[in-house]
N, C-alpha and C positions, 0 to 999 in steps of 0.2 A: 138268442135264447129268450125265451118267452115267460113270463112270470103269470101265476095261477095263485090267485087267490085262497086259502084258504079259507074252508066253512068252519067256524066253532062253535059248539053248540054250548049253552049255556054251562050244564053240568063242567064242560071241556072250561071252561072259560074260569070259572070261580074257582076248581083244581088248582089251575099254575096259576093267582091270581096271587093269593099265598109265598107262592116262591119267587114271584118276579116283586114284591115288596120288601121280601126279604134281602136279595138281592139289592135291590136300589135304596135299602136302610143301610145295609155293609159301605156301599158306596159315597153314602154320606157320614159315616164313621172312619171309614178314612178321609174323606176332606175334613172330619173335627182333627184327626192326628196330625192332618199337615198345619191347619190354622193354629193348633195346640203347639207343636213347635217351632213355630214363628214368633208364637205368643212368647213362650217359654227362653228363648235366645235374646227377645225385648226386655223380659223383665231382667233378665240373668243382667245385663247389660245393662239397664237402669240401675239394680241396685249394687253393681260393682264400680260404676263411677262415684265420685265425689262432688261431682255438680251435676244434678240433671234438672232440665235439659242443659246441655254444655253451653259455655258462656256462649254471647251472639246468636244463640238462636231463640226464635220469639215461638211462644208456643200460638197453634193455630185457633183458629178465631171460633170460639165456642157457641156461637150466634149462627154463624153459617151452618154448621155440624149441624148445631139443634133444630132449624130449619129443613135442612136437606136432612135429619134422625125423622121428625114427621110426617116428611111424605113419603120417608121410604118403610113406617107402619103404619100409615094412612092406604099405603099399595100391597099390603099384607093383610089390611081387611078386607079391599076390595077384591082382593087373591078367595077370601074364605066366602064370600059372599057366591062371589062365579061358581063354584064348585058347590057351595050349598045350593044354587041354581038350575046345575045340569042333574043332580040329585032329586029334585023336584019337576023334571023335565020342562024348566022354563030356556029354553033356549035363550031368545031374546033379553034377558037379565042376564045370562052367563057372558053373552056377547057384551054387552056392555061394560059388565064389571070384571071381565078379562082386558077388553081396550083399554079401560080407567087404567088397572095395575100395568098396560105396557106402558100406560103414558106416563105415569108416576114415577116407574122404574127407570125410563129415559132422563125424567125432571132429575131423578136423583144424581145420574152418570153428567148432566149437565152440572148442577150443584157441585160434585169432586171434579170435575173439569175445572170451572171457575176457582176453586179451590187452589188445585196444580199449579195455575198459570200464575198465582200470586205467592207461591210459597218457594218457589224453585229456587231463587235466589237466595233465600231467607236461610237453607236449611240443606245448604250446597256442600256437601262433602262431610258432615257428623252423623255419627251414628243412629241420632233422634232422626234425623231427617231419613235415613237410611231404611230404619225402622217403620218409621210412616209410612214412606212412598211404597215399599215391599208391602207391608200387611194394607194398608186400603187400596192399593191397587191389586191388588190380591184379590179382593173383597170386592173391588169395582168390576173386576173380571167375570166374576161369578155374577152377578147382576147383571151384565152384557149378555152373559150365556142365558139366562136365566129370561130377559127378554126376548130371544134367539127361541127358546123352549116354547114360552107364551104364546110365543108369532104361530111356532108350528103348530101347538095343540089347538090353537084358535081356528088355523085353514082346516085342522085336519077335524074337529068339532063341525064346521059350517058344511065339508062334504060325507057328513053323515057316521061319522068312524066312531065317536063316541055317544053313548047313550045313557039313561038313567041308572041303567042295571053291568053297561058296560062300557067303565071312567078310569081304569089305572093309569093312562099317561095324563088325564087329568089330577089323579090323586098324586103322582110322581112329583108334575107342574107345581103343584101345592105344598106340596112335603119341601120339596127343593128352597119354593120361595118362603117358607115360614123359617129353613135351615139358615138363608140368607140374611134376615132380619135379625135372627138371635145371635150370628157372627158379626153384625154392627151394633148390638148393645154391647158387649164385650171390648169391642175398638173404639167405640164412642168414650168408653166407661174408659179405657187405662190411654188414650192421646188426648183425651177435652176434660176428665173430670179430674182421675188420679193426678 
């Protein structure tokens, strides 16, 4: 079976442009409802105990977080930078501050990696740790996918597919990765501060 291109012309294009935002804002309204109750089963859980965190477990190291919290909105500028770039038909700047944010996005997956492999023991079998490893690796997943996304809008940028005038899987790219950022102030803010 042979696949044919579709022509769309501009008018055609800004029409459903509208509805395919819409759509991909529903989509990130429900990932706030699944992050929201995860969140919501954590705190129920925090403040139904009498010790929290439960005896023996160490809370994690709020230096590493704050570390790996900067370069994962240090990759949320370079995220808004790209896309203010393809907008201004710099290509060569979009290229760049698109590889920054995959590379940052990587740093950060490597940061909860390093994280993981020192916590496991610490936080083996209570609910705190139960808690953690579910919501930031939750959160880490979404960041995997999200450099998964970058990679594709980047090949698909470089053979022509996105323009100054037509960017929705770049504005998607965008919207997704700013969704990303504001769901680790949130888990930064109730596992490192509260």
């Amino acid at each position: 079976m042979a696949s044919h291109a579709i022509a769309i012309d501009d008018a055609q294009y800004d029409e459903v442009a509208g509805q395919r935002l819409l759509g991909f804002l529903f989509f990130l309204i429900s990932d706030c409802v699944i992050f929201g109750s995860f969140i919501f089963v954590y705190l129920y859980d925090r403040n139904a105990s009498a010790v929290w965190p439960p005896l023996g477990a160490h809370r994690p190291d709020v230096y590493l977080a704050a570390v790996n919290s900067i370069v994962l909105f240090g990759s949320g500028a370079t995220m808004h930078y790209a896309m203010e770039s393809i907008r201004h038909a710099k290509q060569r700047r979009f290229v760049g501050f698109t590889i920054a944010t995959i590379i940052l996005g990587l740093m950060f997956l490597s940061g909860q990696a390093y994280e993981y492999t020192h916590l496991r023991e610490t936080w083996a079998g209570d609910m705190f740790g139960a808690s953690f490893f579910t919501l930031t690796g939750m959160h880490g997943f979404h960041v995997f996918v999200g450099v998964i996304f970058l990679i594709t809008v980047l090949v698909q940028t470089l053979r022509g597919t996105y323009t100054p005038t037509r960017h929705f899987g770049l504005t998607a790219a965008t919207l997704y990765w700013h969704f990303v950022d504001v769901i680790w102030v949130a888990l930064f803010f109730l596992f490192y501060v509260y």
